[in-house]
Residue, then its C-alpha position, 0 to 999 in steps of 0.5 A: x448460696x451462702x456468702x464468702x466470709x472474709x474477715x476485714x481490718x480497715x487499718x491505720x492512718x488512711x487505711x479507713x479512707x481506702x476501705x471505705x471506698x472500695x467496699x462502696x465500689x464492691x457494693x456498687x459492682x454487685x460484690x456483697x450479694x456473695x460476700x459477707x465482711x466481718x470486722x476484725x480488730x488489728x492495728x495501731x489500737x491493739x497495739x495501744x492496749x498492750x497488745x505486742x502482737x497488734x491483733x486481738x484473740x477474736x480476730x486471729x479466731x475470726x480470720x482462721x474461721x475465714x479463710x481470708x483477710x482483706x487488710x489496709x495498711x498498718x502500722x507498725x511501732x517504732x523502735x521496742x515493742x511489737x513486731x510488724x503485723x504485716x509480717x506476724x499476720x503472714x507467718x501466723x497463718x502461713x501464707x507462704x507466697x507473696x504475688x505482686x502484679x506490676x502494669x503500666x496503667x493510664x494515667x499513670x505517668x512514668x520514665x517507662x510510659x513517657x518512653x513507649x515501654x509497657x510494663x507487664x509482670x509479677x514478682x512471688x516473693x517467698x513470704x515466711x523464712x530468710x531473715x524474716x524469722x527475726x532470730x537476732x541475738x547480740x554475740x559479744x560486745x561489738x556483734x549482733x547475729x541474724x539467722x538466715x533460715x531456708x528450708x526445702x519444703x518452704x522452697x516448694x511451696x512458693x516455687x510451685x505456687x509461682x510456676x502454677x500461677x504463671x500456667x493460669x495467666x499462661x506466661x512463658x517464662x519464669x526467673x528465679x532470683x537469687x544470691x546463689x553464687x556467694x550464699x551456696x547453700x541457703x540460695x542454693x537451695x532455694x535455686x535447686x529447689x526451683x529446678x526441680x520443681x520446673x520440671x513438672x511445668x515443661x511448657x514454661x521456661x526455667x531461667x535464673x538470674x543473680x539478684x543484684x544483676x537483676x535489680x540492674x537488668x529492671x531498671x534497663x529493660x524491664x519488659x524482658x520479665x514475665x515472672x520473677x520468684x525470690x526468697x524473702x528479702x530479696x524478693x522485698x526489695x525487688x517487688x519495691x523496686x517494680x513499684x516504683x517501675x509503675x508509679x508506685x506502692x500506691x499502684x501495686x496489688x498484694x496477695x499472701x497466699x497459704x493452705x488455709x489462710x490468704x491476706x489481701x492489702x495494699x502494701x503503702x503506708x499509713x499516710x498519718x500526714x495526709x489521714x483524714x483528709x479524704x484525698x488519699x488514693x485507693x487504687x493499690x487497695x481496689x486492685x488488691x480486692x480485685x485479686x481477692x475477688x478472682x481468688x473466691x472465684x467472683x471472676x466476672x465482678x473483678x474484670x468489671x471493676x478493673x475495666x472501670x478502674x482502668x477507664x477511669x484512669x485513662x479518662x484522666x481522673x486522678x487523686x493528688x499524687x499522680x496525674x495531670x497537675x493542670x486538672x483538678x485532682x479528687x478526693x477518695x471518694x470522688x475517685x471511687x465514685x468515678x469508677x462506679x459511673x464506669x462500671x461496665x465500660x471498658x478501656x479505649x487506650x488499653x487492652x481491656x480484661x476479659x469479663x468471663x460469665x457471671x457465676x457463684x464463688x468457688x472458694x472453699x475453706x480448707x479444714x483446720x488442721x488438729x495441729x501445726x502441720x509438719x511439712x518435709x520434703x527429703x527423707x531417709x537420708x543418711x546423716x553423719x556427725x563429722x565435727x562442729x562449729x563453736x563460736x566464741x566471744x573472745x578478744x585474742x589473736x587468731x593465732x594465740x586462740x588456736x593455741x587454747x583449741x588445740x588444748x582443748x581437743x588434743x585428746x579426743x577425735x577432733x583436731x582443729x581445721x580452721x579458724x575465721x572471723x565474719x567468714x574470712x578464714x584466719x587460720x591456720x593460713x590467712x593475712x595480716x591485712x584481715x582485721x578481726x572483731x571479738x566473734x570467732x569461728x572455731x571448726x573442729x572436725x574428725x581426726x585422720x583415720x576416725x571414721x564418720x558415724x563411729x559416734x554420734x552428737x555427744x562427743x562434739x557436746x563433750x568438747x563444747x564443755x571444755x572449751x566453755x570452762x575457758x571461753x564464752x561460747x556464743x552459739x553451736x552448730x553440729x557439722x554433719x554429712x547427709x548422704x556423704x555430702x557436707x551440710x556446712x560451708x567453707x569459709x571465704x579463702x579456706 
């Protein structure tokens, strides 16, 4: 049988360190006579070359060859320059789900594990959209934007792929996280989302809880989770923040899961400061692998590896940031060759993991698509242009910007419904208290007794012009219904 072929980017800083030994335990568990590894080049020295994108042409065509990716940590460049890789690599290539496992390991020492308390559960991040499209621009002198985008089908992917993994590892219970009581749409619909796709899944549990009471309810009682799905930045946050329930980055495993393409890493830093000194510690990158490994189907060489790893740790061999401090720690590859000498042992203070039979990998590469594929989710749905929305740069007063808006559209099918400021409504009621900055909200919607869908964008395009003789606009958002309901928000203390 042909081996997998997965494309590896060793990394920056410890990166190569890491690697190293966990492809020498890979070795040492029979890994290679089904894999085959192709260097790729990405990073830190791409981006030296000039590269914004910090990967060169042939390792973007060898990763979509793969299929798979299996990266160190990166580096990202600071300030002006290109963006994280980390995060290009997942939007490039679509890997829409972000799954981070979080136990309590021996060895490791914790508030939790000094306590008795077992950590045992998985965040799934949603890994493309939120504020992760990095769409910023500066609106007037005194405001930046970031556009928040969540869509529908970007929702079912990671809400089916969540509850679909919750099923294989037969958990009960599955949480959404979310802001949906302040952001009413954009984590409504992530929220709603959820719903509807639980119901294809009746013997799992569908529970919601509002994210900052979460990130509360973590640090309380952690053990009441199983399996928490989030949009992407909160879902950042939090996967950080059970990092840390466990020990650290350096004991959490990611996978990046798409259609086509999925990326495995360890999710720590660079570690520059301690680079080349062969004393950083692999386990976030081992544990990784091993979720690679059981995603090409090496099942029996993955729960071998894990059984090792976790003796060894529960035998009391450590690196230098974790561990007993009055025994001596080891370096990189002392602590890889540790588990090597464990393999085929199990734990005897933990529950080991199952070893299924040995057998062949199962992945299977998916065709390349001929193009981006276009996913939807709602179709055939009855839209209607009801107004619009136009922001301004402008430094008057609520109420003398209102006198120049009702001038601009006194002749036509809008009248003026509203003003606000960041979100907070300013007229045509509001309070002196509410200090405004130079960026306005100017709503505009249908006149009494015109009626939705007399007319289509041109109209709200045709007022736009006019207000723009006079006014800076900023930016433009068209207020429609969709299927008689509105897709836009009030504003707060409208």
């Amino acid at each position: 049988m042909a081996r997998v072929k997965i494309a590896l980017a060793s990394g920056d800083g410890i990166g190569p360190e890491i690697m190293e030994a966990t492809l020498g335990l890979f070795k040492a568990a029979g890994v290679m006579d089904h894999v085959a590894f192709e260097p790729v080049e990405m990073g830190a020295s791409v981006f030296a070359q000039g590269n914004s994108r910090g990967m060169s042409d042939r390792a973007v065509k060898t990763v979509e060859e793969c299929g798979i990716l299996f990266k160190g940590p990166m580096e990202t460049p600071k300030g002006g320059g290109g963006k994280s890789i980390n995060v290009t690599a997942r939007k490039l290539w679509n890997a829409y789900a972000n799954l981070r496992v979080f136990k309590t390991l021996p060895g490791v020492e914790t508030v939790y594990s000094r306590a008795g308390m077992t950590i045992d559960m998985a965040i799934v991040r949603e890994n493309i959209e939120d504020t992760y499209g990095g769409v910023e621009h500066r609106l007037s002198n005194d405001t930046i934007q970031c556009k928040r985008l969540i869509t529908a089908p970007g929702c079912d992917q990671v809400h089916r792929f969540a509850l679909q993994t919750a099923r294989k590892l037969g958990l009960k219970r599955v949480h959404c996280g979310h802001k949906a009581n302040i952001m009413k749409m954009t984590d409504g619909l992530f929220l709603e989302r959820f719903r509807q796709a639980a119901k294809d899944f009746p013997e799992i549990e569908p529970a919601d809880v509002i994210v900052d009471a979460l990130c509360m309810n973590l640090v309380i009682k952690p053990q009441q989770y199983q399996m928490i799905v989030l949009p992407n930045l909160q879902g950042d946050i939090v996967s950080d923040l059970c990092a840390g329930l466990v020990g650290g980055l350096g004991f959490a495993p990611s996978a990046n899961i798409g259609t086509h393409v999925s990326i495995f890493e360890a999710v720590h830093g660079t570690a520059p400061d301690i680079a080349g000194k062969g004393v950083a510690n692999p386990t976030s990158l081992i544990l990784s692998g091993i979720m690679m490994l059981r995603h090409v189907g090496l099942g029996h060489e993955a729960a071998t590896i894990e059984n090792a790893l976790l003796a060894t740790l529960e035998s009391g061999v450590h690196t230098g940031d974790f561990g007993d401090r009055n025994t001596p720690a080891v370096g990189t590859q002392a602590f890889a060759q540790a588990i090597i000498e464990r393999l085929g042992s199990e734990p005897k203070t933990v529950p080991g993991v199952t070893v299924p039979a040995k057998g062949g990998t199962t992945f299977v590469h998916s065709p390349k698509p001929a193009s981006p594929p276009v996913i939807r989710t709602f179709k055939n749905i009855v839209t209607h242009v009801v107004g619009c929305d136009i922001y301004l740069d402008s430094p008057l007063s609520p109420v003398a910007l209102a006198e120049e808006m009702q001038r601009a559209c006194s002749d036509g099918p809008f009248k003026l419904s509203l003003i606000s400021n960041r979100g907070t409504q300013v007229w045509p009621t509001g309070s002196v208290y509410t200090e405004c900055v130079d960026y306005y909200r100017v709503r505009f919607e249908l006149r009494d007794g015109v009626s939705a869908g007399s007319f289509g964008q041109s109209r709200c395009v045709a007022l736009l012009d006019r207000v723009a003789e006079s006014f800076t606009v900023c930016s433009y958002e068209l207020l429609r219904t969709f299927d008689g309901v509105k897709g836009y928000s009030l504003a707060q203390g409208q």
